[in-house]
N, C-alpha and C positions, 0 to 999 in steps of 0.2 A: 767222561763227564764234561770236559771242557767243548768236543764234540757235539752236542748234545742241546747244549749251552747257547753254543754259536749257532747252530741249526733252529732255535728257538727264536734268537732273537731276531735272525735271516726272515723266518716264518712272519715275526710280528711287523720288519721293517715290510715284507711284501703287502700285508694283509693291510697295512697302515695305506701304503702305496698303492694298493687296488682300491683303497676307501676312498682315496683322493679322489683318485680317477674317475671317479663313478660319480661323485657328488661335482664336482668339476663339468661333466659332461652333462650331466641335471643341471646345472643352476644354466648352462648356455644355452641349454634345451629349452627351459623355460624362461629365460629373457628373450629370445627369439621369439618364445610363443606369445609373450607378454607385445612386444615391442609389435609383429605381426598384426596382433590383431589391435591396438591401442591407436596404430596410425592406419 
């Protein structure tokens, strides 16, 4: 159970940390594209 537990919350720290990332790599993606084309 505890097993189980921990592998869940491992699961949830990832999926948190892969959400970062992505949204992270989008907002630079689009201030680049922003700032690109603005100037």
């Amino acid at each position: 159970m505890e097993r189980e537990r921990k592998l869940k919350s491992w699961q949830w720290f990832a999926l948190l940390y892969l959400a970062g990332l992505i949204t992270l790599s989008m907002a630079a993606y689009g201030l680049r594209f922003l700032i690109n084309h603005s100037f």
